[in-house]
C-alpha positions in Angstrom: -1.7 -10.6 9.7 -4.3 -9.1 7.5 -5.5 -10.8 4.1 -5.9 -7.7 1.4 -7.0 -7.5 -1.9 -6.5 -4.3 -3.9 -8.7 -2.6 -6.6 -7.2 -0.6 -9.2 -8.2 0.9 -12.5 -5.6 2.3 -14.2 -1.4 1.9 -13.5 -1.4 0.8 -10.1 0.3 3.5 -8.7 -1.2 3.4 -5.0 -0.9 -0.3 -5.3 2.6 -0.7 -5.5 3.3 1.4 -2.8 0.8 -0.8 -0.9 3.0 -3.8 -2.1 6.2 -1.8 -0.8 4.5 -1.1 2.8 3.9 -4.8 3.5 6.8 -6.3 1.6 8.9 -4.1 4.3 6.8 -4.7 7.4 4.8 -1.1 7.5 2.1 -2.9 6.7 1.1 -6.3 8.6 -0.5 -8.1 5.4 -0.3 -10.0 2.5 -1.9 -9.2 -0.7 -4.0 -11.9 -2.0 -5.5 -10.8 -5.2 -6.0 -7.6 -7.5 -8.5 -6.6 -9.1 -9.4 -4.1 -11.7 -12.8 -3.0 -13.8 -10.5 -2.6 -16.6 -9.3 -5.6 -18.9 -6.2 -3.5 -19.8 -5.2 -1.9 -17.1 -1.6 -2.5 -16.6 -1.7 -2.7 -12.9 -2.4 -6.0 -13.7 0.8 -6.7 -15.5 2.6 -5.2 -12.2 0.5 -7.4 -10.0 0.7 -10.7 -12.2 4.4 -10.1 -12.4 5.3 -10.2 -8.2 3.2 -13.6 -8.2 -0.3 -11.9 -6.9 -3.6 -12.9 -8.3 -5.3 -10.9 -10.9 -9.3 -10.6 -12.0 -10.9 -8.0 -14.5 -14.1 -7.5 -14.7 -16.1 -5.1 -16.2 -18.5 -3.3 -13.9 -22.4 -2.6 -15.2 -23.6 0.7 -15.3 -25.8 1.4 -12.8 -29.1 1.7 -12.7 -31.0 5.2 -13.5 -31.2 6.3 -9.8 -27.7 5.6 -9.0 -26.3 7.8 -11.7 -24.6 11.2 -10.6 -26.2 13.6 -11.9 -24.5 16.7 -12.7 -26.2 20.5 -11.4 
C-alpha cells in the first residue's frame, strides 16, 4: 500500500475522485495529508471533513529566472 499526499489549489475536484479510487480499492493507498498554496481553498474543508490531514501554505514567487515569460 502506497502512502499519498495530494496538492490542490482550488475545490478539490481531482482529489475527491482520488479519495473515491482508494476508498473502493482502484487505488492501493491511503491518503495521508493535503495540501494546498491557498489558505481558502475549500478542498481543504472536503479533506479536513473525511478525517485527512490539511496544510496551507503560501508558495513564494519565484525568483526572476524562473518566471514564465510570455512571447
Amino acid at each position: 500500500m502506497k502512502r499519498l499526499v495530494i496538492l490542490i489549489s482550488g475545490r478539490g475536484s481531482n482529489m475527491s475522485a482520488i479519495l473515491d479510487a482508494v476508498g473502493d480499492g482502484r487505488i492501493d493507498g491511503e491518503v495521508m495529508a493535503v495540501i494546498s498554496n491557498r489558505t481558502d481553498a475549500a478542498g481543504l474543508a472536503l479533506a479536513a471533513d473525511r478525517g485527512i490531514a490539511t496544510m496551507a501554505s503560501k508558495m513564494r514567487s519565484r525568483p526572476p529566472s524562473m518566471r514564465m515569460r510570455r512571447t
